[in-house]
C-alpha positions in Angstrom: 116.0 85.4 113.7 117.0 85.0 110.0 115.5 87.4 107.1 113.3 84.6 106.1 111.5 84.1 109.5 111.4 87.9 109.7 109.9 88.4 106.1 107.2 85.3 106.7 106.4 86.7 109.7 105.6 89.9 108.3 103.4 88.9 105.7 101.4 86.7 108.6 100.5 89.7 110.0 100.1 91.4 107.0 97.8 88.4 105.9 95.9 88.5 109.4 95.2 92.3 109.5 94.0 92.8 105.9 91.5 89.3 106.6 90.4 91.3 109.8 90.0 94.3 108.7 87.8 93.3 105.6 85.9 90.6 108.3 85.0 94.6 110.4 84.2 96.0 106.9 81.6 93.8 106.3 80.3 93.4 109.8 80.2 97.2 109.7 78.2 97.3 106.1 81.0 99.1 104.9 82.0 98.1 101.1 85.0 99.8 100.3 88.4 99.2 99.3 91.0 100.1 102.6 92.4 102.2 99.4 89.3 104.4 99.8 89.6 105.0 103.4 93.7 106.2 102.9 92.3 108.6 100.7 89.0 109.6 102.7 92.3 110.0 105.4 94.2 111.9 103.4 91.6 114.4 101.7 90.6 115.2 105.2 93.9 115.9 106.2 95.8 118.0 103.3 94.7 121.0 102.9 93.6 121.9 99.2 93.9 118.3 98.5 94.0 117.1 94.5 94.8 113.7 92.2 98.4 114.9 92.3 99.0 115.4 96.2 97.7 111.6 96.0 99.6 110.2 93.4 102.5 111.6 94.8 101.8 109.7 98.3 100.6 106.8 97.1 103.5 106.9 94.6 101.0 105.2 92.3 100.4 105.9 88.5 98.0 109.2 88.6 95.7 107.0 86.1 94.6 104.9 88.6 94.1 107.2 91.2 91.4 108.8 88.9 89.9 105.9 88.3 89.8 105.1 92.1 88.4 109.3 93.0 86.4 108.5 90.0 85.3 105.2 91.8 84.5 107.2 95.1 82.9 110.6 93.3 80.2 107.9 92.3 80.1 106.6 95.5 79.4 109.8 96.9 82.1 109.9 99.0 84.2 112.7 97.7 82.8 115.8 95.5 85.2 117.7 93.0 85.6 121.3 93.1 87.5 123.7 90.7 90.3 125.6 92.3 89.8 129.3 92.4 93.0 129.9 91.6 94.1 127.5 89.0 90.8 125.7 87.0 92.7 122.9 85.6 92.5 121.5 89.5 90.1 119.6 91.0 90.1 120.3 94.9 88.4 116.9 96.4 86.2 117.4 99.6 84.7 114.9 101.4 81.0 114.2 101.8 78.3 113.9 104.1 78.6 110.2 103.5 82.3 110.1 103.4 82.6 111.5 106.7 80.6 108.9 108.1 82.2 106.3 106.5 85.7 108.0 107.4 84.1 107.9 111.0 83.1 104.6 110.7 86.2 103.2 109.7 88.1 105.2 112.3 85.9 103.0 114.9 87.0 100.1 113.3 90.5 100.4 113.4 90.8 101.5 117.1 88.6 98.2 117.3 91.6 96.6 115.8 94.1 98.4 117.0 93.1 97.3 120.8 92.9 94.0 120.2 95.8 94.0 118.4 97.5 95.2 122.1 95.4 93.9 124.4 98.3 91.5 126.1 101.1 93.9 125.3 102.7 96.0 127.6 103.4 100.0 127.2 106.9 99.3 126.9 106.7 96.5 124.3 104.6 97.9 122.2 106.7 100.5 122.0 109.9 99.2 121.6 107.9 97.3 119.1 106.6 100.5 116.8 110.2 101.6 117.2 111.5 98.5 115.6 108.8 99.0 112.4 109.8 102.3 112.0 113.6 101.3 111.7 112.9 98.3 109.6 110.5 100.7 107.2 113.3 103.6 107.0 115.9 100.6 106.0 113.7 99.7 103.1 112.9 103.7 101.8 
């Protein structure tokens, strides 16, 4: 397979996940960005979690991810609390409501996930996921 047919083919699937994924967004009354669910993810995960832990993941300008926690704080998604120790930090905790949508969305992607694999075999998929992860560490 030449880069080209590798390259197209990625951004097929690319193309079909993200169409999917908003299709069980909207079937699940769920109108946010898959940028808020990484960082419902990833506020839930990181302990003391801030705009900077983010920025520095998302390797993203930290102006934008403002405007997105900004964009969720309103949502009431996420609440922003001073650090004890150091008051120029905002710790970010999720909400009542972000946990449900964080739960919701965890539903979906399982959802997609098993579809996704539904004719695959153990072994394929993952010879498969060990393929990604060799293309993706050729690319970082």
């Amino acid at each position: 397979m030449n880069q080209f047919k590798l390259v197209e083919s990625i951004f097929k699937f690319m193309k079909q996940f993200r169409t999917r994924l908003d299709e069980e967004l909207v079937l699940a009354e769920i109108d946010f960005s898959p940028a808020f669910m990484k960082i419902l993810k990833m506020v839930e995960k990181i302990p003391d979690c801030n705009a900077q832990k983010i920025t520095s993941i998302f390797e993203k300008d930290k102006a934008l991810i403002t405007r997105i926690i900004k964009d969720m704080v309103s949502h009431e998604l996420l609440t922003q609390n001073r650090d004890k120790k150091d008051s120029r930090v905002k710790i970010l905790c999720l909400t009542d409501k972000g946990i449900d949508t964080l739960k919701t969305f965890r539903i979906i992607e399982d959802k997609i996930e098993k579809s996704m694999v539904l004719n695959i075999s153990p072994d394929d998929l993952e010879i498969f996921v060990n393929v990604l992860n060799k293309i993706r560490n050729e690319l970082s």
